[in-house]
C-alpha positions in Angstrom: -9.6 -35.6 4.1 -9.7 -33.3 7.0 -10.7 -29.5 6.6 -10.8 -27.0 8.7 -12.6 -23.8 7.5 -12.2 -20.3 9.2 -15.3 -18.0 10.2 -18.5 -18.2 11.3 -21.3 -16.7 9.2 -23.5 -17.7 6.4 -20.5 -17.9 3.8 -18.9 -20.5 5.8 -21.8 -22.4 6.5 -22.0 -23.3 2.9 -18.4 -23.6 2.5 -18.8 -26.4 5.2 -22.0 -28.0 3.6 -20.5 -28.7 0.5 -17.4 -29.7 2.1 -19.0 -32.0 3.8 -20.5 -33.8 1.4 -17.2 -35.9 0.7 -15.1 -34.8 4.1 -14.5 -34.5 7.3 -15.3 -30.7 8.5 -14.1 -28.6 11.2 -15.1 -24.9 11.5 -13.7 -22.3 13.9 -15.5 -20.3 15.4 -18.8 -21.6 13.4 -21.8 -20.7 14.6 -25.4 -23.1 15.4 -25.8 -24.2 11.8 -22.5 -25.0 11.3 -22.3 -27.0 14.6 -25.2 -29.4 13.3 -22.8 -30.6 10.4 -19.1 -30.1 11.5 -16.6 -30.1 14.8 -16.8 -26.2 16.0 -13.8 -25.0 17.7 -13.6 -22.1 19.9 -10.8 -20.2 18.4 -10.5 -17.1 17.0 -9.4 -17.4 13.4 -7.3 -14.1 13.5 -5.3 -16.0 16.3 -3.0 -17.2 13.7 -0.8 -19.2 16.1 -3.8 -20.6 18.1 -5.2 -21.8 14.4 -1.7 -23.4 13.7 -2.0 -25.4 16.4 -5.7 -26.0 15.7 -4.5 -27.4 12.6 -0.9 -29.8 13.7 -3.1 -31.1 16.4 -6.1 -32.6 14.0 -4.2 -32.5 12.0 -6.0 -31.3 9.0 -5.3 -31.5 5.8 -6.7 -28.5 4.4 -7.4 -25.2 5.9 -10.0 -23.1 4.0 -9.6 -18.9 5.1 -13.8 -17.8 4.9 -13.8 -14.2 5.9 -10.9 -11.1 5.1 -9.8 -10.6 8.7 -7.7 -13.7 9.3 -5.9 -13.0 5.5 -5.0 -9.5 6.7 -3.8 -10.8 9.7 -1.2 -13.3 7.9 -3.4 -16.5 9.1 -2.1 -18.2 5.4 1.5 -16.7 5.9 1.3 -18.3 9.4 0.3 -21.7 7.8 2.3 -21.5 4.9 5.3 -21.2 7.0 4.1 -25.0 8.9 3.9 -26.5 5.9 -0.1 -26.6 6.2 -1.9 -26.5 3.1 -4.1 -23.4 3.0 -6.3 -22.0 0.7 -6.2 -18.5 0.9 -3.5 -15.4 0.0 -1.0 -14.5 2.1 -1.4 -10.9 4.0 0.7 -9.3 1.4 -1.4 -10.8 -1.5 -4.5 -9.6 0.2 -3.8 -6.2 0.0 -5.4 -6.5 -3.4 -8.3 -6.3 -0.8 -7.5 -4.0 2.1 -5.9 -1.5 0.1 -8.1 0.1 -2.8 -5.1 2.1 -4.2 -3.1 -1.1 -4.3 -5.7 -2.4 -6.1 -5.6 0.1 -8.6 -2.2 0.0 -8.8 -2.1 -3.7 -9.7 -5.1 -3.1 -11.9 -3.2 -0.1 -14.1 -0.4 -2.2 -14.4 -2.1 -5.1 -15.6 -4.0 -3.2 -18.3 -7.2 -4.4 -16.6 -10.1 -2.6 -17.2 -11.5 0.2 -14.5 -12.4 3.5 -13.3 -10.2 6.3 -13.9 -8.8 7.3 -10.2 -6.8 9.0 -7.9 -5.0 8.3 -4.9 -3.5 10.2 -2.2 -3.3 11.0 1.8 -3.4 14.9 1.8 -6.9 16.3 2.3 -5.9 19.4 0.0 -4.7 17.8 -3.0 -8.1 15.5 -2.5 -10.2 18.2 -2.7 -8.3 19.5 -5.9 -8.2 16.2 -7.3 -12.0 16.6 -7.8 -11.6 19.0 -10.6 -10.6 16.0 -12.8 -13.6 14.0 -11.8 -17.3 14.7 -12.8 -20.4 14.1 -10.7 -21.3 11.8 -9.1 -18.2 11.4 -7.1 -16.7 8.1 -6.0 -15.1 8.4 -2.9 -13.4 5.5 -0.8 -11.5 5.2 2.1 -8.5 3.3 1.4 -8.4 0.2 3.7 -10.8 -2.0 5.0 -14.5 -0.4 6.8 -16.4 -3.0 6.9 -18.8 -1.9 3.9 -18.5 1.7 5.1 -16.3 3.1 3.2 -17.6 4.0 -0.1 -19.5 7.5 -0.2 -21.5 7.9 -3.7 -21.5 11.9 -3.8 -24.3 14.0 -5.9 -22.0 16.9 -5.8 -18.8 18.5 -5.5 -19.6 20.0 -2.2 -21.1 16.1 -1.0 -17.7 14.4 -1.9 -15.9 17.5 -0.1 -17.8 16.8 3.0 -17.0 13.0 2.1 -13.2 13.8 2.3 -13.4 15.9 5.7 -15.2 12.9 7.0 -12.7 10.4 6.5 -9.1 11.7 6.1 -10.3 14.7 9.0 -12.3 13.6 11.0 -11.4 10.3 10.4 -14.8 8.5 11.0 -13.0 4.9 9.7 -9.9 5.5 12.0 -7.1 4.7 9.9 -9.0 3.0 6.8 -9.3 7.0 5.9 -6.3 8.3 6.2 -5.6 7.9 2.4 -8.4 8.4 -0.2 -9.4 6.8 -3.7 -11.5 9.3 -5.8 -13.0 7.4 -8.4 -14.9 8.0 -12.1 -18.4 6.9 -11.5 -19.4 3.6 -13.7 -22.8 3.6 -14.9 -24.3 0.0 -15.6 -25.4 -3.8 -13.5 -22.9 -4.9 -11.4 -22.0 -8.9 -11.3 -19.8 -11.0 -8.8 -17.0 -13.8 -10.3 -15.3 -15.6 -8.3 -11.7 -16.8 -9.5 -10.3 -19.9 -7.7 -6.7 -19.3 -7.8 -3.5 -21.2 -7.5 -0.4 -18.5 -8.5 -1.2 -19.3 -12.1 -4.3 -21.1 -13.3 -7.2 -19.9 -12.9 -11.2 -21.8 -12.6 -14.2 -19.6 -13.0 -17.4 -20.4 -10.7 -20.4 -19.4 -12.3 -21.3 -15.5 -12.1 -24.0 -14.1 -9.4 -25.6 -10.6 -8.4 -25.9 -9.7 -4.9 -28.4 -6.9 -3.0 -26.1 -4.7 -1.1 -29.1 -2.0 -0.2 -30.7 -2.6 3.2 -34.6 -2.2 1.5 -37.0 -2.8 -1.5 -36.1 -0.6 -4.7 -32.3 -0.6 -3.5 -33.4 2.4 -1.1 -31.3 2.7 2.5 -27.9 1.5 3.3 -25.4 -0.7 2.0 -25.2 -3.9 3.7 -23.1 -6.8 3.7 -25.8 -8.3 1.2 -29.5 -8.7 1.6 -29.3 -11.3 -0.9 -28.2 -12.8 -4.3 -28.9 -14.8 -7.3 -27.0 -16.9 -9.4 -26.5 -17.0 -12.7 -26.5 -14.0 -13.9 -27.5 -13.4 -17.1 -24.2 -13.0 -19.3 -22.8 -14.1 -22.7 -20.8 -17.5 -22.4 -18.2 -16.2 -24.7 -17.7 -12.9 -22.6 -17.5 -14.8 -19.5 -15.1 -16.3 -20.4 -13.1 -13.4 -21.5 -12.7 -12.4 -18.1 -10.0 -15.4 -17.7 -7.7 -13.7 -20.0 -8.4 -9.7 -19.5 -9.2 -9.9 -15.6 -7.7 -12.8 -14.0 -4.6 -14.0 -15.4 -3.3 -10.5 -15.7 -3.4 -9.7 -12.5 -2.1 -13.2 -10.6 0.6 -12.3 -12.8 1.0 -8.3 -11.7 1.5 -10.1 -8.4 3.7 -12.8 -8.9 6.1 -10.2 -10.7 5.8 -8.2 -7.2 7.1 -11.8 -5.6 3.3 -12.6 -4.5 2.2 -15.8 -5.3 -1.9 -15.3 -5.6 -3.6 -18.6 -3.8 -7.5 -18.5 -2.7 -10.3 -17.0 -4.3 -9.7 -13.6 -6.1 -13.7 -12.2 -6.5 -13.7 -9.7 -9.3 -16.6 -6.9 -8.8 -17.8 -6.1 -12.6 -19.6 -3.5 -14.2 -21.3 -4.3 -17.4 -20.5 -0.7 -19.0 -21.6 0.0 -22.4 -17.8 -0.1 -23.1 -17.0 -3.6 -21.8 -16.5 -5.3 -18.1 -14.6 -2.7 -15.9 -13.5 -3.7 -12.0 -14.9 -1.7 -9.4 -13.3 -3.7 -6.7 -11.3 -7.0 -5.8 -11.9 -9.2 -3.0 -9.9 -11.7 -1.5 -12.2 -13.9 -0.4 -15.8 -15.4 -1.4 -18.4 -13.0 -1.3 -21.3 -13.3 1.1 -24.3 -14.0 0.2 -22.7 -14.7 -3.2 -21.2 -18.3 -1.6 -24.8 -19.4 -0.5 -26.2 -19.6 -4.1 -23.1 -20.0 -6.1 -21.8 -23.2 -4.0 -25.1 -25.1 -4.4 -24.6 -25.0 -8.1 -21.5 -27.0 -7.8 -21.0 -30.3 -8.8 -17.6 -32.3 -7.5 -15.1 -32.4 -5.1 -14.7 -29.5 -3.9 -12.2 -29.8 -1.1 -9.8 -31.4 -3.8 -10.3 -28.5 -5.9 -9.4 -26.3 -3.4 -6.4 -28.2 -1.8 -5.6 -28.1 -5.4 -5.5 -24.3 -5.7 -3.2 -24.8 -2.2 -0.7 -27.0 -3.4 -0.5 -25.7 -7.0 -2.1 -28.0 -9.1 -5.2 -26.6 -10.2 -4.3 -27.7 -13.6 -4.2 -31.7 -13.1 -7.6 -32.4 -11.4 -11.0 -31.5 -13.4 -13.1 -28.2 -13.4 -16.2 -28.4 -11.3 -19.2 -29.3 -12.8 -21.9 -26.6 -12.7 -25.7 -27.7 -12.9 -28.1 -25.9 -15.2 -30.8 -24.8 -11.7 -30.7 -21.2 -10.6 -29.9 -20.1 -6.5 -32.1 -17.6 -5.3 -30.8 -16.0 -1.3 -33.0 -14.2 0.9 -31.1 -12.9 3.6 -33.1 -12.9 7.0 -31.6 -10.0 9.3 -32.2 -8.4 12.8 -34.2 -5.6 12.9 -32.0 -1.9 12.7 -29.0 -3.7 11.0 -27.1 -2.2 9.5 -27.3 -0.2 12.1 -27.7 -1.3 15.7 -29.5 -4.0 16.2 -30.8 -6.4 19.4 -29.6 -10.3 19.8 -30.9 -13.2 21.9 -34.2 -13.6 20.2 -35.6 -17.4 19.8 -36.1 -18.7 15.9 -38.7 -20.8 15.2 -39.4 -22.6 11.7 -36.0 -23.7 10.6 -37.2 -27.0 10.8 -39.8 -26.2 8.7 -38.6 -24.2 6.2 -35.7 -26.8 4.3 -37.5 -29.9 2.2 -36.5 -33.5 1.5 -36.1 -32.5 -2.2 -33.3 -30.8 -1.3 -34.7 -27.6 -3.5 -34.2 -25.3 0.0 -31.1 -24.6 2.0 -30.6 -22.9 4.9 -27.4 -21.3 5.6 -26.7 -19.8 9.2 -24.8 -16.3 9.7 -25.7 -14.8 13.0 -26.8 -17.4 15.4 -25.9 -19.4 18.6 -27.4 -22.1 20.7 -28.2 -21.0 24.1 -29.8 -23.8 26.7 -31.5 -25.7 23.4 -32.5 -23.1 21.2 -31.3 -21.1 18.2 -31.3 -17.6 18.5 -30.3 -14.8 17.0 -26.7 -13.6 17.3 -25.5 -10.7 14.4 -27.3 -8.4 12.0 -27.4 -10.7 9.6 -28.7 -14.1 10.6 -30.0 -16.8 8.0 -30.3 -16.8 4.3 -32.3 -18.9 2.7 -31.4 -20.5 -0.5 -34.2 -22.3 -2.8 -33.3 -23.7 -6.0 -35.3 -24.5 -9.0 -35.4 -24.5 -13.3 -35.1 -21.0 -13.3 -34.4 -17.4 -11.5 -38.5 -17.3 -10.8 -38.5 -20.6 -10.1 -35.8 -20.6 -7.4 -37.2 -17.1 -6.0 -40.5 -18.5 -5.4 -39.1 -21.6 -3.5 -36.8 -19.3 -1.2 -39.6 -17.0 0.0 -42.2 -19.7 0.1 -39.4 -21.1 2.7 -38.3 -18.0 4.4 -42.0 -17.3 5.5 -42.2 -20.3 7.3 -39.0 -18.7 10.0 -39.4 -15.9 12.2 -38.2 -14.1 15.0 -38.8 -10.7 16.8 -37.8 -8.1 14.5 -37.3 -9.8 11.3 -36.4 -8.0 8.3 -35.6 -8.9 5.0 -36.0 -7.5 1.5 -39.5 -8.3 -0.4 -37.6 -8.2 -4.2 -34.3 -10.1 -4.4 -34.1 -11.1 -8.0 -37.7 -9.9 -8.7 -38.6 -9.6 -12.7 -35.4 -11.8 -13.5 
């Protein structure tokens, strides 16, 4: 089988690896790492016509949407519509993603589990709407910001500021122009990903990701400094989250004429009171992907042409081996913020073993007259597996010292005392 996946960053670079074990892999854009184990394309995978005719011209068999952009711009309606098997909602169905309050809308009507909110655009009735809430404050901008657009305010006169900002001043252009104001949930936080095809449902196994940019989750949110997998959680409530997260909510949407295909990645809390959603995605998370893909036994390109075509319920359920993941995400120095590119890497060789115990997965990087350099804020993340959480960490810092470049920075405690 043919697949072509869309993106270009470390997510990707693992959807492609285990693709590849059993197919023939294209990747557009991709990026250095990518281009050592698949056919890169220079296209941009929001170019939804230029992609069509990416994928009639393989042909392909498969596509495989990585990152949100290309869903919000209708890449899988665009597909859909060429009868091109593509695993990945349509732009409507992703909204579950670029619109928090639709999210919470779907959510309510579901009976799923989550933060008492409120929605609006008028700055005004935001600011009153705060009464109802108590501190801290949860405010989001409404659409998509890149990881920007959540504002965790101390106190009433933070989360006012907080909705000047954005529906104001509007710092996130349009993202701001309507606000969620949120209840504040209190507990660890867990990733799931859902691979979905309009009405069945298969669970991957759950991971944590580090979102703040330094030790002690200090600084900024970032895409992810890292991630393990599997998190600690009871079998039986795992499982749960099929019947009280999932399923309730592919069928919220079909009901609103939105057949749900692709990954749907539930963002849990573990409160005392039970799993509640603090967020959907519609996509697989990153760095989530780069320890939760190496546990994976199978097919996976059936599985997910599967999802595509609707018939997740005749093949078999991915086998998941009993080894942890442990990521360490290598970045450019000032990311989030800005950051410099262009700077040689040295030790990738070095750093991946014949044993097959280290992985690693390319985000930010491009080949330029031989060497690999540096090319986004976030560049490698380095996966090591092993018998357990500890095991695995050791292996993926033991690995990630061996790379470096000018300006290196990473985070000294992903999964430390797990």
């Amino acid at each position: 089988m043919k697949v072509l996946v869309l993106g270009g960053g470390g997510r990707e670079h693992a959807l492609c690896w285990a693709l590849g074990r059993d197919h023939q892999v294209w990747c557009a854009p991709g990026n250095a790492g990518i281009a050592e184990i698949a056919r890169c394309i220079d296209v941009d995978p929001t170019d939804t016509a230029a992609v069509r005719e990416v994928a009639l011209r393989a042909p392909v068999d498969l596509v495989v949407v990585g990152p949100e952009a290309p869903l919000v711009a209708g890449v899988a309606d665009t597909l859909q519509a060429a009868d091109i098997p593509v695993f990945g909602p349509t732009a409507e169905a992703a909204r579950i993603e670029g619109s928090k309050a639709f999210a919470k809308d779907v959510m309510t009507a579901a009976g799923v589990a989550t933060a008492g909110y409120w929605a609006g655009t008028d700055p005004e009735h935001a600011r009153a709407a705060l009464e109802d809430f108590a501190p801290p404050y949860v405010v989001k901008a409404d659409g998509l910001a890149a990881g920007k657009g959540v504002r965790i305010c101390a106190d009433h006169a933070e989360a006012e500021q907080a909705i000047t900002d954005l529906m104001v001043e509007q710092t996130l252009g349009a993202a701001g122009s309507m606000v969620v104001i949120e209840e504040f949930l209190d507990g660890p936080e867990v990733s799931v990903f859902g691979l979905c095809d309009g009405s069945d449902v298969v669970l991957l196994p759950p991971a944590q990701d580090f979102k703040r940019a330094r030790d002690g989750n200090e600084g900024p949110n970032t895409g992810g400094m890292g991630a393990y997998s599997p998190y600690p959680i009871d079998d039986a409530d795992f499982e749960k989250l099929r019947g009280s997260v999932f399923e309730p909510v592919m069928a919220e949407l079909g009901s609103r004429g939105m057949r749900y295909v692709g990954v749907l990645y539930a963002g849990l809390i573990l409160t005392r009171d039970g799993p509640k959603v603090l967020e959907f995605n519609a996509r697989f998370g990153d760095p989530e992907t780069q320890v939760v893909v190496p546990r994976l036994g199978g097919d996976l390109g059936r599985l997910l042409l599967a999802c595509a075509t609707g018939r997740l319920a005749q093949v078999d359920p991915p086998t998941v081996e009993d080894h942890a993941c442990v990521a360490v995400v290598l970045a450019s120095g000032g990311y989030p913020g800005a950051y410099q590119t262009g700077a040689p890497i040295s030790g990738l060789d070095s750093a991946g073993n014949s044993e097959g115990r280290v992985v690693v997965f390319h985000a930010g990087t491009r080949r330029v007259d031989g060497d690999i350099v540096t090319a986004g804020g976030r560049v490698l993340a380095v996966t090591g597996c092993g018998a357990t959480v500890a095991d695995a960490c050791a292996t993926a810092y033991a690995a990630a010292d061996r790379i470096s470049f000018q300006g290196l920075h990473r985070r000294s405690d992903i999964a430390a005392g797990v």
